[in-house]
GUVEX-372132 format. One record per residue (C-alpha): residue number from 1; residue in three letters; chain; x, z, y. Coordinates in steps of 0.5 Angstrom, whole numbers, always signed. Example, Ala and Ser with C-alpha at 12.3 -4.5 7.8 and 13.67 -1.06 7.14 Angstrom:
REM residues 2
<site resi="1" resn="ALA" chain="A" u="+25" w="+16" v="-9"/>
<site resi="2" resn="SER" chain="A" u="+27" w="+14" v="-2"/>
END
This chain:
REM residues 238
<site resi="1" resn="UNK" chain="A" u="+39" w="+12" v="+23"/>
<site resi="2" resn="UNK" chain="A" u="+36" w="+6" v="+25"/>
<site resi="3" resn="UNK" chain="A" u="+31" w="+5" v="+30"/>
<site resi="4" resn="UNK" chain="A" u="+25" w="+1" v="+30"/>
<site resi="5" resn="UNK" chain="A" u="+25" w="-3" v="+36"/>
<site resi="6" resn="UNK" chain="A" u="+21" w="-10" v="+35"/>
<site resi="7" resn="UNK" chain="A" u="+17" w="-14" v="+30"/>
<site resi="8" resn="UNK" chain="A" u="+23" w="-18" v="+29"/>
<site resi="9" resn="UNK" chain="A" u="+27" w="-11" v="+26"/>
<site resi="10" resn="UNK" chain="A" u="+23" w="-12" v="+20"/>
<site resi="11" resn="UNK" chain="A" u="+26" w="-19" v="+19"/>
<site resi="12" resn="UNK" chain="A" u="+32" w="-17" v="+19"/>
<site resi="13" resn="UNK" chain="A" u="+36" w="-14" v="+13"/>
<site resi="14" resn="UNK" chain="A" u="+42" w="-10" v="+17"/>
<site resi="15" resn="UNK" chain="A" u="+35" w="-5" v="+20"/>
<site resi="16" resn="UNK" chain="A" u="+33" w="-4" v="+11"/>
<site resi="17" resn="UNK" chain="A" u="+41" w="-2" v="+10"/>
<site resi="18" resn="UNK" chain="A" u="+42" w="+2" v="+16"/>
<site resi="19" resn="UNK" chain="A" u="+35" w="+5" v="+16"/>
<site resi="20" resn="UNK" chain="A" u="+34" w="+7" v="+8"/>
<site resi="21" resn="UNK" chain="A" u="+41" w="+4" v="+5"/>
<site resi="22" resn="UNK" chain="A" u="+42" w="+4" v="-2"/>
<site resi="23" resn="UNK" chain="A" u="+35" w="+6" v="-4"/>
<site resi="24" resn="UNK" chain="A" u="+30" w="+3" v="+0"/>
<site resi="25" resn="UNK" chain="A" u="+34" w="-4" v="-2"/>
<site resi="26" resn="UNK" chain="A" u="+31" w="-2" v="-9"/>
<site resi="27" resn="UNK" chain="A" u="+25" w="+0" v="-6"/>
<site resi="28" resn="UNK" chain="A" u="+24" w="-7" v="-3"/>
<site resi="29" resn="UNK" chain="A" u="+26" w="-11" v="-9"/>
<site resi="30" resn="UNK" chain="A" u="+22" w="-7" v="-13"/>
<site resi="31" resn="UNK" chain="A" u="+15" w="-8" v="-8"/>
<site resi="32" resn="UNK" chain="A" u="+17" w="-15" v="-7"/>
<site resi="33" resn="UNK" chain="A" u="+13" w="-16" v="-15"/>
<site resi="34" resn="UNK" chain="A" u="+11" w="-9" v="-17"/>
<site resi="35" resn="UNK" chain="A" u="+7" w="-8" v="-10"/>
<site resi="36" resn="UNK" chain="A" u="+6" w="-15" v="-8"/>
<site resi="37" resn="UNK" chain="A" u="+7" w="-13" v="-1"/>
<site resi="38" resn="UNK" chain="A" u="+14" w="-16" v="-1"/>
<site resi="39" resn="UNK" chain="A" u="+13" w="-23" v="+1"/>
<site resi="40" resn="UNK" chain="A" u="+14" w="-22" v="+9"/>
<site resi="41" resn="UNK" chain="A" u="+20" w="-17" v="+8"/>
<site resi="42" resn="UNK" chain="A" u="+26" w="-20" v="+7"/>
<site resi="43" resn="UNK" chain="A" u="+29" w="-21" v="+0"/>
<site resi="44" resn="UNK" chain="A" u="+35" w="-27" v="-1"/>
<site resi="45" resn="UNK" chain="A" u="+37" w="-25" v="+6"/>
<site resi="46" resn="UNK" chain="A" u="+37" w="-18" v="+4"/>
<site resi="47" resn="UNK" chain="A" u="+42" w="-18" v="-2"/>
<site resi="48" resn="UNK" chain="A" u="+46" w="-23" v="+2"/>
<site resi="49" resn="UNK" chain="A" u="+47" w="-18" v="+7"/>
<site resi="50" resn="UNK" chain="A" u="+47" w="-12" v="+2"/>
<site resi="51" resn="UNK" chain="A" u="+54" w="-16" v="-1"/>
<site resi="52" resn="UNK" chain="A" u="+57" w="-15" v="+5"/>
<site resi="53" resn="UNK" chain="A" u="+55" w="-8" v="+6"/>
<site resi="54" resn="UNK" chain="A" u="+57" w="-6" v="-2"/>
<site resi="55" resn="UNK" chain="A" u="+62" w="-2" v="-1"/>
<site resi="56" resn="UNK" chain="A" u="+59" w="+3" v="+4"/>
<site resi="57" resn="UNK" chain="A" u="+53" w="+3" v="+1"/>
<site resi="58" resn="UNK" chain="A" u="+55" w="+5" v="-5"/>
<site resi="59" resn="UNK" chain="A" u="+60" w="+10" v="-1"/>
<site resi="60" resn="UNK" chain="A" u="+55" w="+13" v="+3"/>
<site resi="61" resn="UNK" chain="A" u="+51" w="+14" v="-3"/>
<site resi="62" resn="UNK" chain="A" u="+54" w="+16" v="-8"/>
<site resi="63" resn="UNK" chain="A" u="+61" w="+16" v="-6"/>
<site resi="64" resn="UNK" chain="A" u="+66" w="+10" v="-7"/>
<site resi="65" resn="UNK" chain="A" u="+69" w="+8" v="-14"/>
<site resi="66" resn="UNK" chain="A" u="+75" w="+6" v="-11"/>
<site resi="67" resn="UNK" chain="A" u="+74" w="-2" v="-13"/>
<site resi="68" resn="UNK" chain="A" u="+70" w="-7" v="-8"/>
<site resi="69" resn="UNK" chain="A" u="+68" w="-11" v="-15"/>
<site resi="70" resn="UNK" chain="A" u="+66" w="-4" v="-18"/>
<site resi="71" resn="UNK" chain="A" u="+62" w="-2" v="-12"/>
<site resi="72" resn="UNK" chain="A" u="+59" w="-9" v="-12"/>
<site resi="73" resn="UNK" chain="A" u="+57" w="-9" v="-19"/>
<site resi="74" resn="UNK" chain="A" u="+53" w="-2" v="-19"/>
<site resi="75" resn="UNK" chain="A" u="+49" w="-5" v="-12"/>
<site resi="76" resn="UNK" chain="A" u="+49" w="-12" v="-16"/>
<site resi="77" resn="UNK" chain="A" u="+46" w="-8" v="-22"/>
<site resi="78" resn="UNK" chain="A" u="+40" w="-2" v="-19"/>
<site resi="79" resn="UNK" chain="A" u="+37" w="-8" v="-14"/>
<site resi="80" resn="UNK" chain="A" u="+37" w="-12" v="-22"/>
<site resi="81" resn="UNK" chain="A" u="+34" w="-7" v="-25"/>
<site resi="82" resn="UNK" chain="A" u="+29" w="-6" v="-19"/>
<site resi="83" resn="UNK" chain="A" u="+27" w="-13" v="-19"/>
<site resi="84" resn="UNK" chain="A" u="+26" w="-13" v="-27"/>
<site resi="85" resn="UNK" chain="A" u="+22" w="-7" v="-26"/>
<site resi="86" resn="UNK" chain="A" u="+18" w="-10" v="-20"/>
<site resi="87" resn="UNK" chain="A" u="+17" w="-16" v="-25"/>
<site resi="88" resn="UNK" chain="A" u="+14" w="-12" v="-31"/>
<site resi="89" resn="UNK" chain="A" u="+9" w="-9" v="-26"/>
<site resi="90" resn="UNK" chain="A" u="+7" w="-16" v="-24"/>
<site resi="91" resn="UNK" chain="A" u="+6" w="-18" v="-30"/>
<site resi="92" resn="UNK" chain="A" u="+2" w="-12" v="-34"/>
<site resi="93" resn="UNK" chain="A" u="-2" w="-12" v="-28"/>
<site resi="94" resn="UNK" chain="A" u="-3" w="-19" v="-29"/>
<site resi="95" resn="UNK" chain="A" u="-5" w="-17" v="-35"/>
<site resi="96" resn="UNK" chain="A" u="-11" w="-12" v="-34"/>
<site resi="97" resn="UNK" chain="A" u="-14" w="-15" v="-28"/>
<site resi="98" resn="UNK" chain="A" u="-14" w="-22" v="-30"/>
<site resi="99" resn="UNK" chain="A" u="-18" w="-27" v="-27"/>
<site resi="100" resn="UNK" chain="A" u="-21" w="-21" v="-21"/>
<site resi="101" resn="UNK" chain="A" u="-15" w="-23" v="-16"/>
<site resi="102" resn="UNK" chain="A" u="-19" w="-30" v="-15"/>
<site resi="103" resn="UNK" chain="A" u="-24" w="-28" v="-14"/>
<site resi="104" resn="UNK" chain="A" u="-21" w="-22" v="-9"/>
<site resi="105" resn="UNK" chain="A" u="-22" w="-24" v="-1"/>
<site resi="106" resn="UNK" chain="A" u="-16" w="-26" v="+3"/>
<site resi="107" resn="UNK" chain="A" u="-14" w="-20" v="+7"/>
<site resi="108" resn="UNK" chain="A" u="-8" w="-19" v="+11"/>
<site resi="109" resn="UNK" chain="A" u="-3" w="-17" v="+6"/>
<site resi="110" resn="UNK" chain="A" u="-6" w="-22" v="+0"/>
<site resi="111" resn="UNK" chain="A" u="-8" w="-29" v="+0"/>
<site resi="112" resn="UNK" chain="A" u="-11" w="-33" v="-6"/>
<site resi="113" resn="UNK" chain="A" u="-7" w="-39" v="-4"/>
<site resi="114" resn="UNK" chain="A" u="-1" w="-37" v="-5"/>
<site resi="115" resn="UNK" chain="A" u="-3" w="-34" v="-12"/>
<site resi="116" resn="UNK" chain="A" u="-7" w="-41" v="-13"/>
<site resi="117" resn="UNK" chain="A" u="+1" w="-45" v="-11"/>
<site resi="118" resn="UNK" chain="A" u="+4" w="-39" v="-16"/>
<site resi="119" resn="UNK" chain="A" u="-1" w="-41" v="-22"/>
<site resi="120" resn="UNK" chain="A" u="+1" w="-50" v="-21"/>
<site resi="121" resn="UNK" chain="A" u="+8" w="-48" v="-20"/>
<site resi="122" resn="UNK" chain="A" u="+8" w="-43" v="-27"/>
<site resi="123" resn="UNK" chain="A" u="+3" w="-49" v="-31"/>
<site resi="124" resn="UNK" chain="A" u="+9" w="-54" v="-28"/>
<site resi="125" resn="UNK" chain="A" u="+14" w="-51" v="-30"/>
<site resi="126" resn="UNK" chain="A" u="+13" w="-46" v="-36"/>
<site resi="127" resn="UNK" chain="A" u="+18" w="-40" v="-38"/>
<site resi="128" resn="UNK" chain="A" u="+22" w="-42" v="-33"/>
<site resi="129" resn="UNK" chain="A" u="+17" w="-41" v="-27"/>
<site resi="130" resn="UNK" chain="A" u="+20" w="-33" v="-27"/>
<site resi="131" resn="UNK" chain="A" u="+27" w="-35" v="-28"/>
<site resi="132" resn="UNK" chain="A" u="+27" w="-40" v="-22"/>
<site resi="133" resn="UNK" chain="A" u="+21" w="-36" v="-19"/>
<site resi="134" resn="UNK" chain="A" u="+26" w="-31" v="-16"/>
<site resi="135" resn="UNK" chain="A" u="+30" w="-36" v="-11"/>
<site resi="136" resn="UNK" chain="A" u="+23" w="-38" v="-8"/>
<site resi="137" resn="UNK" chain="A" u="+21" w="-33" v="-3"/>
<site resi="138" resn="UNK" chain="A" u="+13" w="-31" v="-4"/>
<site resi="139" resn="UNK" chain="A" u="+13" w="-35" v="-10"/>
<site resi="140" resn="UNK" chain="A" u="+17" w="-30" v="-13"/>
<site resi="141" resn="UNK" chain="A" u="+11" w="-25" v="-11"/>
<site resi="142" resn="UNK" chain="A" u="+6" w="-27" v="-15"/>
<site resi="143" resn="UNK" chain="A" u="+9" w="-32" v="-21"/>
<site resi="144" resn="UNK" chain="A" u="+9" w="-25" v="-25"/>
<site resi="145" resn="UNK" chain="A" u="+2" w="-23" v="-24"/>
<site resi="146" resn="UNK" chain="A" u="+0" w="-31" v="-26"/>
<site resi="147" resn="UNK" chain="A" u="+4" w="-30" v="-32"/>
<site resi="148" resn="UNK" chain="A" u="+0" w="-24" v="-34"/>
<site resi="149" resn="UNK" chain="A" u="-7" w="-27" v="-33"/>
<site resi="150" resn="UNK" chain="A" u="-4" w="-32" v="-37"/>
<site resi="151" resn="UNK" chain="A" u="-1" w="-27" v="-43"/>
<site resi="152" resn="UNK" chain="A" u="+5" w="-29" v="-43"/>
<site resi="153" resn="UNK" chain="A" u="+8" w="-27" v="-50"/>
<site resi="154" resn="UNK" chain="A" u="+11" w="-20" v="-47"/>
<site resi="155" resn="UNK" chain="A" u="+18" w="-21" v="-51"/>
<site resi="156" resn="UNK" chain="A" u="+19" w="-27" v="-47"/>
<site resi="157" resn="UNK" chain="A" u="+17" w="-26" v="-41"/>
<site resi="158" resn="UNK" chain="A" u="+21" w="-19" v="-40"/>
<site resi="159" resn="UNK" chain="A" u="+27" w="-24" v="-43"/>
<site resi="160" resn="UNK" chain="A" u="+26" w="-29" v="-38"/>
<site resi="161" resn="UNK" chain="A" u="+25" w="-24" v="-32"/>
<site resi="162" resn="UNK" chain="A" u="+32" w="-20" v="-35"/>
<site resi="163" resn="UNK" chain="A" u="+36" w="-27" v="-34"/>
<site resi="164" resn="UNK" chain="A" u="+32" w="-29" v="-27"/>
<site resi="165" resn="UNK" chain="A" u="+34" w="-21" v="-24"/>
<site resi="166" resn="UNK" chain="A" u="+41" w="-21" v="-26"/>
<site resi="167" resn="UNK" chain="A" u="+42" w="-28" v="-24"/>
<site resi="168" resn="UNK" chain="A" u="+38" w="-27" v="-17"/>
<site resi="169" resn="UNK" chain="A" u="+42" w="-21" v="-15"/>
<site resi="170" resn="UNK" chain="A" u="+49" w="-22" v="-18"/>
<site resi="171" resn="UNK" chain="A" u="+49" w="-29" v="-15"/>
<site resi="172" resn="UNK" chain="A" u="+47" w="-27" v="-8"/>
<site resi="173" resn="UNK" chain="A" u="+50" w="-19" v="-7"/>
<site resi="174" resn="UNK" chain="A" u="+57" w="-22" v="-10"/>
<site resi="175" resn="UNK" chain="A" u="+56" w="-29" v="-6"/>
<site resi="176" resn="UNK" chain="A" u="+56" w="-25" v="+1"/>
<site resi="177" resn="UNK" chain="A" u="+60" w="-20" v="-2"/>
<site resi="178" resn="UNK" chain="A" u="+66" w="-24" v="-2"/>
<site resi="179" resn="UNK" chain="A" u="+65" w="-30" v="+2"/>
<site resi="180" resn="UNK" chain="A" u="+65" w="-24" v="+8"/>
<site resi="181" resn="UNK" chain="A" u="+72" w="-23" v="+5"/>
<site resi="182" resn="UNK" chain="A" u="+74" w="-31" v="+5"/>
<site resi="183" resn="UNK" chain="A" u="+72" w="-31" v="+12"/>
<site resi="184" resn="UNK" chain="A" u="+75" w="-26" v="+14"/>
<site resi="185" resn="UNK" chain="A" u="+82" w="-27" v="+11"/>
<site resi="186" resn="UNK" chain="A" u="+82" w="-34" v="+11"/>
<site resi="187" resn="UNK" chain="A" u="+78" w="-36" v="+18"/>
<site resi="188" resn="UNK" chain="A" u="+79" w="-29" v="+21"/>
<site resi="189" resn="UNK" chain="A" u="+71" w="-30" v="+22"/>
<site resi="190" resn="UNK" chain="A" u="+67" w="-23" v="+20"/>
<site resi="191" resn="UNK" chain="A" u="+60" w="-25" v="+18"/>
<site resi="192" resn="UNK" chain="A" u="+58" w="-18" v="+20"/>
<site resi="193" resn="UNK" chain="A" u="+58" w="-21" v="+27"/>
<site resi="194" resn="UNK" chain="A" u="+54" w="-28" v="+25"/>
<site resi="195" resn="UNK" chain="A" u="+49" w="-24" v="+21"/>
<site resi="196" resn="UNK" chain="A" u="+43" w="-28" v="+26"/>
<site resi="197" resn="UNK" chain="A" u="+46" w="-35" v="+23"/>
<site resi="198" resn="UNK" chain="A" u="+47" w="-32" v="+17"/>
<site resi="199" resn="UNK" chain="A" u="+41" w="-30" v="+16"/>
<site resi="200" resn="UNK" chain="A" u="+37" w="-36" v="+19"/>
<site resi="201" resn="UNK" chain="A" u="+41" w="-41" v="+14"/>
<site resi="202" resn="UNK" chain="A" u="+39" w="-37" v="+7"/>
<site resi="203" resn="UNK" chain="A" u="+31" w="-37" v="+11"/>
<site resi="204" resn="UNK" chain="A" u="+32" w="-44" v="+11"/>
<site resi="205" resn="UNK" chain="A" u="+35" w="-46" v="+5"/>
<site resi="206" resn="UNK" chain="A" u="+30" w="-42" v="+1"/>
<site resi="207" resn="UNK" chain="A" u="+24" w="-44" v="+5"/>
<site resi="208" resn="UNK" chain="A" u="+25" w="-51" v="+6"/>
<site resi="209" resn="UNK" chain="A" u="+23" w="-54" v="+0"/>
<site resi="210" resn="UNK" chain="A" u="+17" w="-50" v="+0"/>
<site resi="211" resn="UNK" chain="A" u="+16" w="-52" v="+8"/>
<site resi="212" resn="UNK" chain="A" u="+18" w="-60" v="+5"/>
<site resi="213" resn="UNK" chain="A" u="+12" w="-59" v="+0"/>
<site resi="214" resn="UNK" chain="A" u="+7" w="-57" v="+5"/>
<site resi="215" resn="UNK" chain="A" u="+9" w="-63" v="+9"/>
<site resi="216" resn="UNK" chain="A" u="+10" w="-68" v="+6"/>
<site resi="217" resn="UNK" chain="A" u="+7" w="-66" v="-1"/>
<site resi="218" resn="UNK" chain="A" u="+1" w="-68" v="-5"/>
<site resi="219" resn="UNK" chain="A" u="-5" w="-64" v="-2"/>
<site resi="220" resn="UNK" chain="A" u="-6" w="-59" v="-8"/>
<site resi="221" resn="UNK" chain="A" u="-15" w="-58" v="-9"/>
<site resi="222" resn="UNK" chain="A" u="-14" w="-51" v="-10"/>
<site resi="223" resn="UNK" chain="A" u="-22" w="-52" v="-11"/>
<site resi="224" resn="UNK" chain="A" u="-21" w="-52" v="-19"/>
<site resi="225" resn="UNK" chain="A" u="-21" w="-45" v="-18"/>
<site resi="226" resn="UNK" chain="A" u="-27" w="-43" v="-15"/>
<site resi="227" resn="UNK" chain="A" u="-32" w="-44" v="-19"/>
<site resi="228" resn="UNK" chain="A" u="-26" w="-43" v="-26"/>
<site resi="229" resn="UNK" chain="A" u="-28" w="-36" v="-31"/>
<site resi="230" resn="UNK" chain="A" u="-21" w="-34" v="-32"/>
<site resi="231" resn="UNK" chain="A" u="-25" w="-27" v="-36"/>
<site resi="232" resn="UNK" chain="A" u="-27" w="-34" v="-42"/>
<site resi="233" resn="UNK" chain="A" u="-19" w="-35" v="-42"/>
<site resi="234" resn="UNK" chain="A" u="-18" w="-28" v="-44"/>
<site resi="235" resn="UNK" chain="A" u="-22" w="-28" v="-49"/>
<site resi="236" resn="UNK" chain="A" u="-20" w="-34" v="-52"/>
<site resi="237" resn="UNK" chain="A" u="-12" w="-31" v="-51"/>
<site resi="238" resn="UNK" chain="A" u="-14" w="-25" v="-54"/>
END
């Protein structure tokens, strides 16, 4: 068992692995959207990391199939499902809250202005917002509810949300899965040891162009929503 020992544990994902394993990584992804409370926990990071422990994820939780690829593949396949299903709850509460959540106070665990930022981002980008939504930390967290307060078609949404879970999960837990491998084959190099550097670059990768916009970007006027009666919109998407 892991223990708690620093703030900074809770940024980390090899703690999430070794504290909970298979089932608090499903936990995780699954809150991220369908509790909302994901978005300071670590996600890309996580299913990194959970890439390169796979194999002794599946093994200490269900006993190892023999197969790096299968055991990769099952991981690879729950955190999608927890992740489509984090969606849908997003999504339908979304739906049946509408427009309350701008008018909620920000507390410490929820700020209206990333749900404003996830409102521009899903205008801009359309359909394609929950697909690209799910490689952008926070973002990602509060895309599926706008969707939802939006009503988008339900069909449409859940296709969206399936192919935006399945890319994000097989592309980031086989990625670290078998980069460790090619590392450590290639370079003699275990990415084990060089987690803190790995997980600093995927915060950066990930964050950066959310960072490059804060800075550099147009200032966005979020004052639009203040005084918008999202309750007419639904009545007019009914």
């Amino acid at each position: 068992m892991e223990d708690f020992n620093s703030w900074k544990d809770l940024l980390n994902p090899e703690f999430y692995i070794k504290l909970g394993g298979f089932w608090l990584i499903l936990f995780i992804i699954f809150a991220e959207t369908g509790l909302f409370i994901g978005f300071f926990l670590p996600g890309d990071s996580l299913l990194f990391v959970s890439g390169i422990y796979a194999v002794d994820i599946i093994k200490e939780t269900f006993g190892s199939t023999g197969s790096d690829f299968l055991d990769t593949f099952i991981l690879a396949s729950a955190v999608a499902v927890a992740a489509i299903i984090g969606n849908e709850v997003g999504y339908y509460f979304g739906r049946k809250t509408g427009g309350a959540l701008y008018k909620k106070q920000d507390t410490m665990l929820f700020k209206k202005k990333y749900l404003y930022q996830a409102h521009d981002f899903f205008e801009k980008n359309g359909a394609l917002a929950i697909i690209m939504a799910r490689f952008l930390p926070v973002v990602r967290t509060f895309t599926p509810i706008v969707a939802g307060i939006v009503k988008m078609d339900k069909k449409d949404f859940l296709r969206d949300n399936i192919i935006g879970a399945v890319l994000w999960s097989f592309l980031l837990i086989f990625a670290g899965h078998y980069l460790d491998k090619l590392f450590i084959e290639q370079f003699g190099i275990d990415l084990k040891k060089k987690l803190e550097l790995i997980i600093i670059v995927i915060v950066l990768v990930t964050t950066l162009p959310i960072i490059f916009k804060f800075l550099f970007g147009k200032k966005q006027d979020f004052s639009k929503y203040e005084n918008h009666n999202f309750d007419e919109d639904e009545e007019e998407n009914k």
